[in-house]
C-alpha positions in Angstrom: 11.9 30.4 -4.2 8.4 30.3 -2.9 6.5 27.6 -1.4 4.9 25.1 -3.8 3.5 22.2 -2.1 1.5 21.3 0.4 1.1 17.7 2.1 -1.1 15.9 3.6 -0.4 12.7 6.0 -3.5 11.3 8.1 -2.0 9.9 11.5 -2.6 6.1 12.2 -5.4 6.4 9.8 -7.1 2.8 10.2 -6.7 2.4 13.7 -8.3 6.2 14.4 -11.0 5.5 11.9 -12.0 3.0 14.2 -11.5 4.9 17.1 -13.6 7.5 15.4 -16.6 4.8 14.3 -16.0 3.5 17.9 -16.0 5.7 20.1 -14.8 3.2 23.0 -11.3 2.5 21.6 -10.9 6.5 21.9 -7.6 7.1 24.2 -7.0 2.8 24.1 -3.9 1.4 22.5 -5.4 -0.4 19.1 -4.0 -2.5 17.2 -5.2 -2.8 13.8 -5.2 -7.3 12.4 -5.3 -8.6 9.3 -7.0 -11.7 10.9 -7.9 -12.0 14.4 -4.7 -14.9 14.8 -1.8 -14.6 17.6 0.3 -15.5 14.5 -0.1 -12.1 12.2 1.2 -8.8 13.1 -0.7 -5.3 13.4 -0.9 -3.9 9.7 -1.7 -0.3 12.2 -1.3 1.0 15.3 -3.1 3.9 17.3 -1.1 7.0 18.0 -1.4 6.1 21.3 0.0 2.4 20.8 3.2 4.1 18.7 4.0 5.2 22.5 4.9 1.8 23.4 6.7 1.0 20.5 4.3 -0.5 18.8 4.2 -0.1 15.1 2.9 -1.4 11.7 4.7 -5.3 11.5 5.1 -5.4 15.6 3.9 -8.9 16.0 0.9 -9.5 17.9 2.7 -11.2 20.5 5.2 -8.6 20.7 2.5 -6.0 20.8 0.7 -8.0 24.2 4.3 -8.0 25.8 5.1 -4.3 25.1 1.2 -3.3 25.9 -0.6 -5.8 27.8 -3.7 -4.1 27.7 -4.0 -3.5 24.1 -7.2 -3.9 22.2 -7.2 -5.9 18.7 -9.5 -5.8 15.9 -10.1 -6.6 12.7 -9.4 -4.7 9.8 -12.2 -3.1 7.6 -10.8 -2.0 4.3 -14.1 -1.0 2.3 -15.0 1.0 5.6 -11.3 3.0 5.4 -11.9 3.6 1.5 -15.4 5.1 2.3 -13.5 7.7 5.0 -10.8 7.8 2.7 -12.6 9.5 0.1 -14.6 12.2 2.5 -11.2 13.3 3.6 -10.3 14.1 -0.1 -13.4 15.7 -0.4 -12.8 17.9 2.9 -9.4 18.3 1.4 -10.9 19.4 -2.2 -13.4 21.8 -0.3 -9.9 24.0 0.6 -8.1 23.7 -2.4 -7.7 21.2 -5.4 -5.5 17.5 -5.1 -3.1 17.6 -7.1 -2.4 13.8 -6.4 -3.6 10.7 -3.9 -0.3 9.1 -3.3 -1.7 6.3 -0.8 -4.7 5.7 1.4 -4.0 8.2 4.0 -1.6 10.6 2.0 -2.3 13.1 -0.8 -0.5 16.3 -2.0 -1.4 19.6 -3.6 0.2 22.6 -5.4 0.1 26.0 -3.8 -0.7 28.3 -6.2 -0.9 32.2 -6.9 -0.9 33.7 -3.3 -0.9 30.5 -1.5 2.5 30.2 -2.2 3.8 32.5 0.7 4.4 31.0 4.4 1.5 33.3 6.1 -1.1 31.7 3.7 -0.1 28.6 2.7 0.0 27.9 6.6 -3.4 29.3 6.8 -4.3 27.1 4.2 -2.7 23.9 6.2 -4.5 24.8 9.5 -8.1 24.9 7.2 -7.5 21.4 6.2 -6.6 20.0 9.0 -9.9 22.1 10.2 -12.2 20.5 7.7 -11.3 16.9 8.2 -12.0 17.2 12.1 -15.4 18.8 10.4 -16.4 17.2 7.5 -15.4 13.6 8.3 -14.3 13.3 12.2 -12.8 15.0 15.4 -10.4 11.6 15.6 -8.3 11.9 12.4 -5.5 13.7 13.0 -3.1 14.7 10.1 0.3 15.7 9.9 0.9 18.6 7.0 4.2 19.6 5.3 4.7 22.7 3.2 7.9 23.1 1.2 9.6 24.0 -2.4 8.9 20.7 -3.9 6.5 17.7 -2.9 9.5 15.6 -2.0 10.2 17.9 0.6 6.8 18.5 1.8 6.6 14.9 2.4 9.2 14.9 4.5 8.0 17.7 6.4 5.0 15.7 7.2 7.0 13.4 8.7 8.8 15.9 11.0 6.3 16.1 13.9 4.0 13.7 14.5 1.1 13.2 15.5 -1.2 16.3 14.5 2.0 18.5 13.2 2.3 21.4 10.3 5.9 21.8 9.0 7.3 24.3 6.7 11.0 23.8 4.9 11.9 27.0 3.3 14.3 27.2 0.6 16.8 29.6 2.5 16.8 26.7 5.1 18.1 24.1 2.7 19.9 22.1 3.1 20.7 22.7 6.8 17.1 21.8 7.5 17.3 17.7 6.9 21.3 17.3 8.5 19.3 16.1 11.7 17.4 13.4 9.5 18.6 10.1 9.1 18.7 8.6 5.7 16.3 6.3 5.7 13.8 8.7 6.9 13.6 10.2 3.8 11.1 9.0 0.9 13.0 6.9 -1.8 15.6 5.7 0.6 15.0 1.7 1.5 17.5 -0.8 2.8 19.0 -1.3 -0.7 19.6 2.5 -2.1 21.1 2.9 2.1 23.4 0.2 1.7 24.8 1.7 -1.7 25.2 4.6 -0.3 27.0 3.8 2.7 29.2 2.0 -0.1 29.9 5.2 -1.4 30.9 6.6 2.1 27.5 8.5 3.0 26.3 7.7 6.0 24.4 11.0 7.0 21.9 13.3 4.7 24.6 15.8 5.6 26.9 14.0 3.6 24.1 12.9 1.1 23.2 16.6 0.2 27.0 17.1 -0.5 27.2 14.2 -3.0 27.6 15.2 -6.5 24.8 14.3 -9.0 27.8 11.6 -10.4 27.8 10.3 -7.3 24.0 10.2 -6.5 24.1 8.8 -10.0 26.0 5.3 -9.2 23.8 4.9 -5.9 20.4 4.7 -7.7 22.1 3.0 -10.6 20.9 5.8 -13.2 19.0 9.2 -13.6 16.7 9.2 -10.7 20.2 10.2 -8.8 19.7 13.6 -10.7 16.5 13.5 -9.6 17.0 13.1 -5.9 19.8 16.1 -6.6 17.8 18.5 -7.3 14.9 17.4 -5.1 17.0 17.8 -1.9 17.5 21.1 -2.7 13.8 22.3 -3.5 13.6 21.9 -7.2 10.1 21.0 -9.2 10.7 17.3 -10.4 8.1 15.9 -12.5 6.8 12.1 -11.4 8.9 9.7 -12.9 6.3 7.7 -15.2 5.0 4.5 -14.2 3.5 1.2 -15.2 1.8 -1.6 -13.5 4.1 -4.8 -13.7 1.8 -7.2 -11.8 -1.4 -7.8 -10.1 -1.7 -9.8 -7.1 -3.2 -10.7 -3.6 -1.9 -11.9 -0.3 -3.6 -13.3 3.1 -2.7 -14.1 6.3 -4.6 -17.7 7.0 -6.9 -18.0 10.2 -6.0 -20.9 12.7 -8.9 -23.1 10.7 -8.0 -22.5 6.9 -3.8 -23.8 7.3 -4.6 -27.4 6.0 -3.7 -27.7 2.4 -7.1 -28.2 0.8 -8.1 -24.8 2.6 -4.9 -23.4 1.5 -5.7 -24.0 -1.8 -9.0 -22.6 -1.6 -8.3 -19.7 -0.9 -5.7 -19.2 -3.4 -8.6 -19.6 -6.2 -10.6 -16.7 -4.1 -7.1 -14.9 -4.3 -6.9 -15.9 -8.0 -9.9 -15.1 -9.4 -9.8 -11.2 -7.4 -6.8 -10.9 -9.6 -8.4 -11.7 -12.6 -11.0 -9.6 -12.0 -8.7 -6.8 -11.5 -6.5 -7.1 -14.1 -9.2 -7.0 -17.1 -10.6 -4.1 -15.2 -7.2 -2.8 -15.9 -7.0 -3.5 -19.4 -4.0 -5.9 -19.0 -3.3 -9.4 -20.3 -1.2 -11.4 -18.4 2.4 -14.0 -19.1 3.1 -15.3 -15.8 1.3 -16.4 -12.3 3.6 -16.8 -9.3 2.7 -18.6 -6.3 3.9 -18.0 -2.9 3.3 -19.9 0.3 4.6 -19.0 3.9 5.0 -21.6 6.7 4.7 -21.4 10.4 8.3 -21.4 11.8 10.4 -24.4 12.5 13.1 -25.2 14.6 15.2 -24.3 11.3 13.5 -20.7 11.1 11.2 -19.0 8.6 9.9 -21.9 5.8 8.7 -20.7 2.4 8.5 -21.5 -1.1 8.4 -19.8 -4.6 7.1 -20.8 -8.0 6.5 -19.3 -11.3 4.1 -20.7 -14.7 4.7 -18.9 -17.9 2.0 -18.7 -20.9 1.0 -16.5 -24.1 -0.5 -13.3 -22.3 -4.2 -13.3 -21.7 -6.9 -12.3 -19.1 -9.3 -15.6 -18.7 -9.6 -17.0 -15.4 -10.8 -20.3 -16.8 -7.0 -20.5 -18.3 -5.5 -19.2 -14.8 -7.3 -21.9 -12.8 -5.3 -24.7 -14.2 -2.2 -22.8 -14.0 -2.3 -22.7 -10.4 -3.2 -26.5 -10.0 0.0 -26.9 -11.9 2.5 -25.2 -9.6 0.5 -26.4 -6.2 1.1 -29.7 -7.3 5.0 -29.0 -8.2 5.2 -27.7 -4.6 7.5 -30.1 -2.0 6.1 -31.9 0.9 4.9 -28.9 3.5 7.2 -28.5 6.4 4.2 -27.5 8.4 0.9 -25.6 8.8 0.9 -23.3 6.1 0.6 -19.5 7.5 0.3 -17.5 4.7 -0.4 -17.8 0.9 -0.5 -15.5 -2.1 -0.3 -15.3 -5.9 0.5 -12.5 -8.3 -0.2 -12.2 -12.5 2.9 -10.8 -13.3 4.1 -9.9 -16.9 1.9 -7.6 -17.5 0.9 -6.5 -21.2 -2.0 -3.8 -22.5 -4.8 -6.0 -23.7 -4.9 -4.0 -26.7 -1.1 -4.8 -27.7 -1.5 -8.7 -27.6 -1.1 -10.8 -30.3 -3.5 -13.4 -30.0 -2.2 -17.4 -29.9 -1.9 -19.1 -33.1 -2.9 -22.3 -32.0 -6.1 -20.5 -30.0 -6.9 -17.6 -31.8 -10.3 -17.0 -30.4 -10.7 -16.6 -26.7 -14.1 -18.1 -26.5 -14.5 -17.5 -22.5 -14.1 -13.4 -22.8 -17.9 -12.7 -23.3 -18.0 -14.9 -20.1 -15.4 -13.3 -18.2 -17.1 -10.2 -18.8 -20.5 -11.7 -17.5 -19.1 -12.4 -14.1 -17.0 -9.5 -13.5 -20.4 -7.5 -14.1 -22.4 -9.2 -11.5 -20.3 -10.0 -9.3 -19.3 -5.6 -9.3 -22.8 -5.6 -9.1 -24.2 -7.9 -6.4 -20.9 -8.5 -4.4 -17.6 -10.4 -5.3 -18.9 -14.3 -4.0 -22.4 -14.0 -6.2 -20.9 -16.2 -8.6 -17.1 -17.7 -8.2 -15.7 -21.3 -9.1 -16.0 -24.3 -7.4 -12.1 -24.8 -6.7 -12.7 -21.2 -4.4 -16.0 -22.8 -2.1 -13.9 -23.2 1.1 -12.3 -19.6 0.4 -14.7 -17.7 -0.5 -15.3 -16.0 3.0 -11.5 -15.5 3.4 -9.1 -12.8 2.2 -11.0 -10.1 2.1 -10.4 -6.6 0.7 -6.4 -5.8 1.4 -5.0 -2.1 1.4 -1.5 -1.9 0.0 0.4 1.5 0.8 0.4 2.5 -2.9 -2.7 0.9 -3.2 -6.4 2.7 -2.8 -8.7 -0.7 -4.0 -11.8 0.5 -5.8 -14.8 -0.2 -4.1 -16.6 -1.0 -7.3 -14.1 -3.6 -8.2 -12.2 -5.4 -4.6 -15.5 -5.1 -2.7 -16.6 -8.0 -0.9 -19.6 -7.2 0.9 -18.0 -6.2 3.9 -19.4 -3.7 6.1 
């Protein structure tokens, strides 16, 4: 079976953008913030911070002990979409995406003579080429090659930093015994622990399960799926939809009082919003989440949920989250992180407007101040409740998650 995909995973992409912007972090251990706090944890690490153990969630006071010369900064999301999209550009002046899986990961199909070893590694090593040309000498990149995407993702993740894997089909599936299980893609703590229940315990033993078997651990069809994937099968994408829309953010030092707090979950409220009518989606529920600093007892947080008819107005939301912020308990302490998410998610198109309010009179200006604000920057006009906010929680990148500039931005440079 030839060779059908080829994939591509940037190394330590936001910390070496910022080595590559500033070229006096090159060959320093980076850390990348959230929020310049002792409190958060690096959301990225330079390649040359994953050397002392360092990673993505190592604490930043873990990450002083393990490296105490390591340099912190800030995160700049709008700058890492900007980069992001010149690397698909110097990806797309090789040979067509096929798909942008995350921020710093994309895939394509080989095709016609691409598809055998001596070209399609050709075709790896011009990649990796362009994006040292076309967008920066820093941003290294890891590129798999294999029968099936699934694979040549986890070839990517076989050397690292600045490797080029192939799996061929006459390999599998000898080639991943030496893996461990959780190192391959659609394996987390949960799927693990069923499978250990089954008694596997190594991919050896995984790629020896039967499809029955493969069946009870991922509760359904997508064990057939992961049979066949592991041994180099096409498998289309299993379809997807978006179930909620949300934002997170770490508070700094000055914003943990409560009225703060609360400020910035309008800001994080109304970005939402915005999103989900860009999405075309009406939504039946807003949760609220709030994190506090730890106790003597440990970790302290608290969860809370308001159902309503599905819409999209902000003017509707606002009171919403007044309602559960005053349903929380007393706070145990400074409050470290907050977040809310618009969760049962419905097409706008498919709603059936509200007997009792059949007009939504405040869509014409919803629409008013998603237009400027796309326009002339997301704090142009906002409501009062978000004032204290509105220069917190910027622009967040979720794995998954590539924000639109057009949409998230917030002036940042």
């Amino acid at each position: 079976m030839a060779l059908h995909s080829l994939y591509v995973d940037l190394n330590s992409f936001f910390a070496s953008v910022e080595q590559q912007l500033r070229p006096e972090l090159r060959g320093r251990v980076v850390g990348v913030l959230p929020v310049m706090a002792d409190t958060t944890c690096c959301i990225a690490a330079s390649i040359d911070a994953k050397r002392f153990g360092i990673r993505t969630g190592t604490p930043v006071w873990q990450a002083k002990k393990l490296c105490r010369d390591i340099v912190f900064v800030q995160a700049r999301p709008p700058v890492y979409v900007e980069i992001h999209h010149r690397i698909v550009a110097a990806v797309e002046s090789c040979t067509p995406v096929s798909a942008v899986l995350s921020i710093d990961e994309m895939a394509c199909d080989l095709m016609g003579s691409d598809r055998e070893e001596t070209n399609a590694v050709k075709l790896g090593r011009q990649i990796k080429q362009a994006i040292y040309d076309q967008v920066g000498e820093v941003l290294h990149s890891s590129v798999g090659i294999a029968p099936n995407r699934f694979l040549a993702k986890t070839a990517s993740n076989m050397q690292k930093p600045d490797g080029l894997v192939v799996i061929r089909q006459d390999e599998l599936p000898q080639r991943l015994y030496g893996l461990k299980l959780g190192a391959l893609n659609g394996i987390g703590r949960a799927v693990e622990q069923r499978l250990n229940q089954l008694g596997i315990h190594s991919v050896e033993q995984l790629c020896h399960a039967s499809k029955d078997t493969l069946s009870r651990a991922w509760n359904g069809v997508e064990g057939e799926r992961y049979y066949a994937k592991l041994r180099g099968e096409a498998v289309a994408s299993a379809p997807t939809q978006r179930s909620s829309v949300g934002h997170s953010h770490v508070l700094a030092p000055d914003l943990r009082d409560p009225d703060s707090a609360l400020a910035v979950l309008y800001r994080l409220l109304h970005k939402a919003a915005m999103r989900l009518r860009h999405y075309g989606y009406c939504a039946g529920g807003l949760g609220l989440h709030l994190h506090y600093l730890k106790t003597d007892a440990g970790d302290a947080r608290w969860v809370d949920q308001a159902r309503f008819s599905p819409h999209a107005d902000t003017f509707k939301f606002n009171p919403a989250l007044a309602e559960l912020w005053q349903r929380r308990p007393p706070d145990p302490g400074p409050i470290l992180k907050v977040g809310v998410t618009l969760t049962d998610l419905v097409e706008h198109s498919q709603v059936t407007r509200d007997l009792f309010d059949p007009d939504d009179q405040h869509e014409p200006l919803n629409i008013v101040l998603d237009q400027i604000n796309q326009r002339y920057g997301a704090n142009t006009l906002y409501f009062g409740g978000a004032h204290r906010g509105r220069s917190a929680a910027p622009m967040r990148i979720a794995f998954s998650h590539v924000p639109e500039l057009q949409v998230e931005n917030d002036g940042e440079g």
